[in-house]
N, C-alpha and C positions, 0 to 999 in steps of 0.2 A: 759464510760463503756469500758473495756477492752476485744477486738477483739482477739476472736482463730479459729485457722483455721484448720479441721481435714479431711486428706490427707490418703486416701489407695492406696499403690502403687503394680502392679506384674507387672513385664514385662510389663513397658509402657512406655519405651527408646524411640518409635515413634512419642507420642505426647508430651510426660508430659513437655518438653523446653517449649512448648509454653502457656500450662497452666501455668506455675509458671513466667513465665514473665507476664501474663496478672494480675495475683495476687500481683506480684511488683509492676505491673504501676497503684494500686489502689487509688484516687482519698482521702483514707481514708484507711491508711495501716493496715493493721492487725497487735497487738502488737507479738503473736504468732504465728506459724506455726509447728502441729504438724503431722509427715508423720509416718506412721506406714506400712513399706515395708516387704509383704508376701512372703519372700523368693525369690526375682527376680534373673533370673538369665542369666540377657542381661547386658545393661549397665547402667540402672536404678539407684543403687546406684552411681557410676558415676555420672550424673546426677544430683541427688538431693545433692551429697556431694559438688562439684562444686557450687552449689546455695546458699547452703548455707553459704560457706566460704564469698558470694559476696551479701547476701542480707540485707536491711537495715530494719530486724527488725529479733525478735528471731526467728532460724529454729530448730525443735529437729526431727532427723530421727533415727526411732527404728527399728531394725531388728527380727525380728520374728523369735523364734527360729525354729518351724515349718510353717506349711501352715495354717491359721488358716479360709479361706475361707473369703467372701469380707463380712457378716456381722459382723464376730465375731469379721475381724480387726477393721470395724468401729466401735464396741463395745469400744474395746482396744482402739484407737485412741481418742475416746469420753473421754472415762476416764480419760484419762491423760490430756486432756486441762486444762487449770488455769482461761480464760476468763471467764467475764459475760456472754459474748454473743460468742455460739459457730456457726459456720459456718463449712456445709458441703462441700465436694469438690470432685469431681473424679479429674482420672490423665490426663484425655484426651479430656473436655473438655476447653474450654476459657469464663473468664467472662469478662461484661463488664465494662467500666473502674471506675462507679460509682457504683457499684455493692456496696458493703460495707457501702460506706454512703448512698446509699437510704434506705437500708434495715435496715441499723442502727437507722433510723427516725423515722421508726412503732417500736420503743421498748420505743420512748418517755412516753409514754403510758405504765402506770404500769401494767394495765390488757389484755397486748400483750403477750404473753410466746413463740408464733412461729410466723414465716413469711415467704411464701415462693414463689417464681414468678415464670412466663413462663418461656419457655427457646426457640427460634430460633433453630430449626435443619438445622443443614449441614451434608454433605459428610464427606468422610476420607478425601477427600484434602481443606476441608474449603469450598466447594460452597455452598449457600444456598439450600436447597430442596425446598424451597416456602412453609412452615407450619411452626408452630411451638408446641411445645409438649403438651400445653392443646387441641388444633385444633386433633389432634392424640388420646387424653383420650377422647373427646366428653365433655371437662368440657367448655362448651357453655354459653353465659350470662344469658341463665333460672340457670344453675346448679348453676352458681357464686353465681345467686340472692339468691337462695336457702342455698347458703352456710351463706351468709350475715344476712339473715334471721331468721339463729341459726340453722339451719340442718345442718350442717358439716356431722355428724356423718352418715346420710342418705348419703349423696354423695359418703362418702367411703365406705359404706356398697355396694355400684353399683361398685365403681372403683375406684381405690387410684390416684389421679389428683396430687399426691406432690412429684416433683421427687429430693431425698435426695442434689442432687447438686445444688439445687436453694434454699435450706432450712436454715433457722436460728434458734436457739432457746434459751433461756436462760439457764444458767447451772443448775439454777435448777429443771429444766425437768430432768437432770440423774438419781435423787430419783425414779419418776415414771417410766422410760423410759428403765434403766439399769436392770440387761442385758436383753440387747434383743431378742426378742423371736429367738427360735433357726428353727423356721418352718417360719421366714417370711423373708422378705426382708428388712432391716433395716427402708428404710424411710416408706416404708406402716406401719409396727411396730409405728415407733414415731408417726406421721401422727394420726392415730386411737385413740392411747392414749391422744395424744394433745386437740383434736376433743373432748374426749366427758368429760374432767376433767376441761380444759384449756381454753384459747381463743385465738386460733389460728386466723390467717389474712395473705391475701395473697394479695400482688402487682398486678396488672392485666400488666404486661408488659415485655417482655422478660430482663433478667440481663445476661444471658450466651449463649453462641452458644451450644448448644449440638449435639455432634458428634457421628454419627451414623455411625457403621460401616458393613459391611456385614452381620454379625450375625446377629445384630438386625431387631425387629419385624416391629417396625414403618416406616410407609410408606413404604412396603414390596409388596403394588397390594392394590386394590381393596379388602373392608371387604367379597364381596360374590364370589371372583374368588374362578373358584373351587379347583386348586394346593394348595391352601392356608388351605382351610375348610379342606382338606384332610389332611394335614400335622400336623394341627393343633387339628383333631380330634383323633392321633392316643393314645393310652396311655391315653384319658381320663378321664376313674374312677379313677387311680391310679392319677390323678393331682387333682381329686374332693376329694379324699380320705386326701389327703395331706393338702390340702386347710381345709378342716373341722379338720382336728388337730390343724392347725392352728388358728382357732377359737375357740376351746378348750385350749389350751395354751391360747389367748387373754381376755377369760372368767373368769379363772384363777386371772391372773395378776390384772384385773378391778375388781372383786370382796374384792380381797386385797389390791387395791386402795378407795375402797367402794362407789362404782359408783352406780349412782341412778337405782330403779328398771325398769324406763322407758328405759333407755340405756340397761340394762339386757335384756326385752322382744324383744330389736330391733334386738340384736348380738346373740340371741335364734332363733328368726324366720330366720334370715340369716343361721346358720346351719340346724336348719328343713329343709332351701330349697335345701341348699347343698345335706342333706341325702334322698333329694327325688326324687333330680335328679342322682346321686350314683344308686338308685334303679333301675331305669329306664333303664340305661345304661347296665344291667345285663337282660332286655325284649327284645324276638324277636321283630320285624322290627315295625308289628301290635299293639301292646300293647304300645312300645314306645311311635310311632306317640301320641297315644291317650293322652300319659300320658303328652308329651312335649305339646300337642295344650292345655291339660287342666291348665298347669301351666303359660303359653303366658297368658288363659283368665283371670288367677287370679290375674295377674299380677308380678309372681314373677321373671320372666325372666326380666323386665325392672327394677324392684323395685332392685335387685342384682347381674344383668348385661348389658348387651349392645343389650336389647331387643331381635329381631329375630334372629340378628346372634349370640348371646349366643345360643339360641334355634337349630338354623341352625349345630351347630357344635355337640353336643349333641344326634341331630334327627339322623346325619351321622356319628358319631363315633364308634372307629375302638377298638378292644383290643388291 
């Protein structure tokens, strides 16, 4: 099977050396490598053009004519691979050096379509943090079970546990998968589509270090410190509001995919829950409470997110 590897680059002259060395020393080279660079304007191409003058398999690096935002390059990046089997990538992580061929192994298997593993968190300077990014989503060996099971589609109705740099797929997911919704985040996107058309499988074992840098949420404190729920609470409906187009768009796409009506009534009741808690978030303080404890007991705080503290951020949320 012919290996592609699809690369979004901005400004990421600080790490991306050491990603693309870790993708040279793989164990099972990728036949391609394709980088779809969003207007950087460090030394990034630099960078990648150097690599490519010096690596020992194809590199094609595309310049954007504008900014086209990190899904829609992954979009573009997708499109253009040639391989069977496409392989995600950021610029700032490191994978491990068998990365490629273990993942290559579950596509033996003609009823495999996606694969995608942990990843090990580190710092900006490479330390480990001590987790790793399913330890972070809460995707736990019940959820795994669950997933194995044949709920896929349940587990990311809670939370997307697949994060696009550890992800595989075959090329022909583009038919279903292109383009990608313009309200999500690319791997949640594939992810969800893969889940309930496909049969998706995931490694239980880190293949990448994922690097975490300031911005990011994970491992940021404690789910219940308060700085956190505060910060996180502010802007609210308009993130709930966004979220539920997003599932409007995903309804869209899977209907025109012609997805069974069991998957329909799942991806219906996840936005009812969205526009019930939208609602909520528009009640003084009294009304809230009542509204948030009645939706904890029916269970749709855990059934479509991360039980009380979905709940918790909600109950205290800010305009």
């Amino acid at each position: 099977m012919r290996v592609s590897v699809a690369m979004c680059t901005f400004n990421g002259e600080k790490y991306l050396g050491e990603q693309l060395e870790s993708i040279a020393r793989q164990t099972k080279l990728p036949d391609e490598l394709v980088i779809c660079d969003d207007c950087s304007t460090d030394d990034t191409l630099t960078i990648l053009h150097q690599f490519a003058g010096e690596a020992h398999m194809e590199v094609r690096v595309v310049v954007n004519e504008a900014n086209l935002g990190s899904s829609a390059n992954f979009d573009k990046a997708i499109s253009l691979c040639t391989g069977d089997i496409i392989f995600l990538t950021d610029q700032d992580d490191v994978w491990f050096e068998q990365k490629v061929e273990q993942m290559l192994a579950e596509f033996t298997s003609p009823h495999v379509n996606l694969v995608f593993t942990d990843g090990a968190v580190i710092d900006k300077n490479g330390k480990s943090l001590g987790y790793t990014l399913w330890h972070a989503f809460g995707f736990s060996p019940k959820w795994q079970a669950k997933w194995v099971g044949g709920s896929a589609v349940d587990v990311l109705l809670r939370c997307n546990v697949v994060t696009g740099a550890t992800m595989a797929f075959r090329s022909q997911l583009r038919h279903s998968i292109l383009p990608l919704g313009s309200s999500w985040v690319h791997d949640a996107w594939i992810a969800i589509i893969a889940a309930a058309f496909f049969e998706p499988r995931f490694l239980a074992k880190p293949l990448i270090y994922y690097r975490q840098h300031g911005a990011n949420q994970l491992g940021a404190g404690g789910l219940f410190a308060r700085s956190r729920i505060a910060k996180a609470s502010r802007g609210r409906i308009g993130k709930l509001q966004t979220e539920r187009q997003g599932w409007v768009q995903m309804l869209l796409r899977m209907r025109e995919l012609q997805m069974t009506q069991e998957i329909g009534v799942k991806v219906e009741a996840k936005m009812a829950h969205l526009g019930r808690r939208e609602r909520l978030l528009t009640q003084k303080s009294s009304i809230r409470l009542v509204g948030v404890v009645r939706e904890l007991m029916s269970g749709g705080y855990h059934r479509y997110g991360k039980g009380m503290v979905t709940a918790m951020l909600d109950l205290f949320a800010r305009h």
